[in-house]
Wavefront OBJ file of the C-alpha trace (Angstrom):
o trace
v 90.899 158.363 106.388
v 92.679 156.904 109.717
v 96.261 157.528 110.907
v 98.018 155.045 111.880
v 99.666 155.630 115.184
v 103.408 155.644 115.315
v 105.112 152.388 116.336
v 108.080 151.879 118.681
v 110.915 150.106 117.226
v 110.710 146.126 118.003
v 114.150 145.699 117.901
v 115.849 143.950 121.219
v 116.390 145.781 123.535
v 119.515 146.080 125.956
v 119.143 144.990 129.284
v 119.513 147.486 132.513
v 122.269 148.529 133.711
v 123.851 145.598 136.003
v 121.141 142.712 134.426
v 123.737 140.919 132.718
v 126.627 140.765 135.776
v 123.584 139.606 138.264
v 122.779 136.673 135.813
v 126.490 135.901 135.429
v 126.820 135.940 139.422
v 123.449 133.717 139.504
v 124.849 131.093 136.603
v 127.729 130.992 138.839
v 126.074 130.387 141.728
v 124.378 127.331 140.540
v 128.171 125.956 139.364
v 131.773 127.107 138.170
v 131.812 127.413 134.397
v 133.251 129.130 131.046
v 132.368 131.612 128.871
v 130.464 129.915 126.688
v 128.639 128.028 128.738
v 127.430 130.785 130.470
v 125.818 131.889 127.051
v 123.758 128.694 126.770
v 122.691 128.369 130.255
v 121.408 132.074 130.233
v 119.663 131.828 126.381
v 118.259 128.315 127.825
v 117.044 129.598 131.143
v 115.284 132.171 129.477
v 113.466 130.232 126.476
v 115.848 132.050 124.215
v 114.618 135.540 125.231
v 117.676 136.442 126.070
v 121.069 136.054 124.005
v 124.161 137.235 125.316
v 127.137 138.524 122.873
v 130.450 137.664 123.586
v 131.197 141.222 123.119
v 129.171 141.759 126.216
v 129.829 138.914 127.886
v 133.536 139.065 128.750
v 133.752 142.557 129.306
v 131.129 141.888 132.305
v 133.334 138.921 133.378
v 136.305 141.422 133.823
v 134.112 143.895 135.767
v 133.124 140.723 138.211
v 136.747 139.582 138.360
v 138.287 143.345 139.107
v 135.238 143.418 142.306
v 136.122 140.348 143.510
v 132.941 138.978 142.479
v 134.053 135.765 140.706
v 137.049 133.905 140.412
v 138.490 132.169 137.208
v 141.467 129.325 136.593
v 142.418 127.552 133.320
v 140.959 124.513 132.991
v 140.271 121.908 130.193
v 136.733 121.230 129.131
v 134.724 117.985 128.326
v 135.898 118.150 124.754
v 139.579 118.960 125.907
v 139.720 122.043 124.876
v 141.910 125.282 127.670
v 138.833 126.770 128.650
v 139.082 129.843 131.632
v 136.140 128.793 134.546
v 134.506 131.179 136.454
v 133.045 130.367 139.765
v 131.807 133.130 142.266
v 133.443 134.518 145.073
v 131.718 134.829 149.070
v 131.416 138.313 148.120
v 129.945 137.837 145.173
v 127.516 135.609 147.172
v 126.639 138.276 149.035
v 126.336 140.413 146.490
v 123.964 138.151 144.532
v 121.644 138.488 147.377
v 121.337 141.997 147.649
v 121.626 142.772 144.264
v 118.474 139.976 143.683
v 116.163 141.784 146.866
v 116.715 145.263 145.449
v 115.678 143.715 141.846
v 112.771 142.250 143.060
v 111.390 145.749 144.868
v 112.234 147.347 141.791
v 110.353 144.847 139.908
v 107.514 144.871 142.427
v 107.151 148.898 142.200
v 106.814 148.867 138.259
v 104.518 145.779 138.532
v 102.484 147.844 140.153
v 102.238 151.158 138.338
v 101.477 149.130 135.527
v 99.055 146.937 136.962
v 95.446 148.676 135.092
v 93.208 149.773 137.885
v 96.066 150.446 139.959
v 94.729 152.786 143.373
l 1 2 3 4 5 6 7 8 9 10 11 12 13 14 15 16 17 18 19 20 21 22 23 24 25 26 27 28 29 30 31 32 33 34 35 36 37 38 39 40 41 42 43 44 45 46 47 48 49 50 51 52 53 54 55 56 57 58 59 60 61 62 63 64 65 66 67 68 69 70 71 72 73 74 75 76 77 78 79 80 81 82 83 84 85 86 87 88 89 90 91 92 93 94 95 96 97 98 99 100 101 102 103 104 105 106 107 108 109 110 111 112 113 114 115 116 117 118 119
């Protein structure tokens, strides 16, 4: 008789804590846009790994906007539709950056405890 060992749920999981505003800030840095097309360029740039809620989405926008991290203005869209653009701020540049170093040490620290014959 063999046991089966217990398996972790494979639902999705949420992202860290700050994940989502430091790929807003990084969308933004690459050009001003809206909501929506934030959620595309994020799901696309990940190879649909990633989906973003609105219900997620917005509230991280108003975090960004209280910092001073990104801007927004009404403007109309391609298919003429009001549409509120975000574009990022020079803090928020500078933000970006620091955020994005301190992400990649983090990164590079687990990387390593999980790397197998680690020393």
């Amino acid at each position: 008789m063999t046991q089966k060992s217990p398996k972790l749920p494979s639902e999705p999981r949420d992202l860290f804590p700050g994940a989502l505003e430091l790929m807003i800030l990084q969308t933004l840095h690459r050009q001003p846009m809206h909501g929506y097309a934030m959620v595309q360029h994020i799901q696309q740039r990940s190879r649909d790994l990633l989906q973003v809620e609105e219900g997620s989405l917005y509230p991280a926008l108003q975090r960004l906007l209280k910092a001073n991290l990104v801007d927004a203005e009404w403007t109309i869209s391609a298919s003429n539709r009001r549409v509120r653009t975000y574009s990022i701020t020079p803090d928020g540049t500078k933000h970006l950056e620091r955020e994005v170093s301190r992400f990649e040490q983090m990164l590079e620290g687990i990387s390593l405890v999980l790397a197998p014959n680690a020393s």
